[in-house]
N, C-alpha and C positions, 0 to 999 in steps of 0.2 A: 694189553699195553695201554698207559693212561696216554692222555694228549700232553701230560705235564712230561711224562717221560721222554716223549717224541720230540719237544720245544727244548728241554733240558740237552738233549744231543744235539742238535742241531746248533744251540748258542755253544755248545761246546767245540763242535766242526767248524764255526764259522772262529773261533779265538784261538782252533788249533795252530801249530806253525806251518806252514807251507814250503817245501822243497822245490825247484827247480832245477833241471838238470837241462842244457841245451848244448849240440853240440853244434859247430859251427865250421864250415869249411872253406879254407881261402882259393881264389881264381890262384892258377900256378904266375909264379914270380911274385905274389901278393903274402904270401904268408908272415914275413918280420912286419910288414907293413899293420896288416892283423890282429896278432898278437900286440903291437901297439895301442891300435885304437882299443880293442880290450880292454889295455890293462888301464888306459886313462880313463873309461866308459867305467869301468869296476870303481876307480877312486870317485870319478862323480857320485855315482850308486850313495855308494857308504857315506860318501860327507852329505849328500845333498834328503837321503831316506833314511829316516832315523828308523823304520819301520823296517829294513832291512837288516839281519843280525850278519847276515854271510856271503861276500860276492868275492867267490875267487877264481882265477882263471889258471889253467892248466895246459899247458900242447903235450899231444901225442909224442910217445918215444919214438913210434914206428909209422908215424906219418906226420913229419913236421907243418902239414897245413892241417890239421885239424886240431880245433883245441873244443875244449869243455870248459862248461861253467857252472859253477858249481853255487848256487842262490839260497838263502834262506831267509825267507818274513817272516814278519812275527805274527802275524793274522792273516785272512783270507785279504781283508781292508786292506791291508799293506801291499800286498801283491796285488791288489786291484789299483792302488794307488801310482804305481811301479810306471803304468805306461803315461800317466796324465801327469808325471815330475816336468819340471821347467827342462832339463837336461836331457832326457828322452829324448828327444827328437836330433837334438842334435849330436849323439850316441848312434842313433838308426842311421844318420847320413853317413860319418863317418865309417861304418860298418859297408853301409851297400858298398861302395868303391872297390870293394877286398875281398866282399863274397862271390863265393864260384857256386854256389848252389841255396837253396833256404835253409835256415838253419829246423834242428829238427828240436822236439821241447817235450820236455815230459813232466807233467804235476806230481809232488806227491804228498801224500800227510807225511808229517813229521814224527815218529815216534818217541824219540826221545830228547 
């Protein structure tokens, strides 16, 4: 294996898309509440990270306090970018209030 080959994949993994998938669970009585800040925390995303191509949010049929969120960047950059946005933080505050546990998160490359 050349070192060209090895630098060639790696600038490639680092310009792949990146998936995230989080699932996040409301304290009980909190769940409409939730789903609120969600779904406003998702419109800041997309207006405010051009570097984000997909943030949408979903609740369970068979457990209305759990929802998923369903993320795609367009680079690894972009998703590194994600926590240091001006709106970040104040997406996290709103969130803690309504969470009943951590949310749990999973990376993943993008294939197509």
């Amino acid at each position: 294996m050349s070192i060209f080959g090895e630098a060639t994949r790696n600038r490639q993994r680092r310009e792949m898309m990146i998936a995230v998938i989080a699932k996040l669970t409301a304290k009980p009585g909190h769940e409409d509440e939730l789903g609120a800040a969600l779904t406003d925390g998702a419109a800041k995303v997309l207006a405010g990270e051009p570097g984000c191509l997909l943030y949408r949010v979903a609740r369970s049929r068979s457990d209305t306090g759990v929802y998923t969120l369903m993320e795609i960047y367009a680079s690894q950059a972009a998703l590194d970018a994600h926590p240091n946005a001006p709106h970040f933080e104040e997406i996290r505050t709103a969130l803690s209030a309504h969470l009943g546990a951590a949310p749990e998160v999973e990376f993943l490359d993008a294939l197509n």
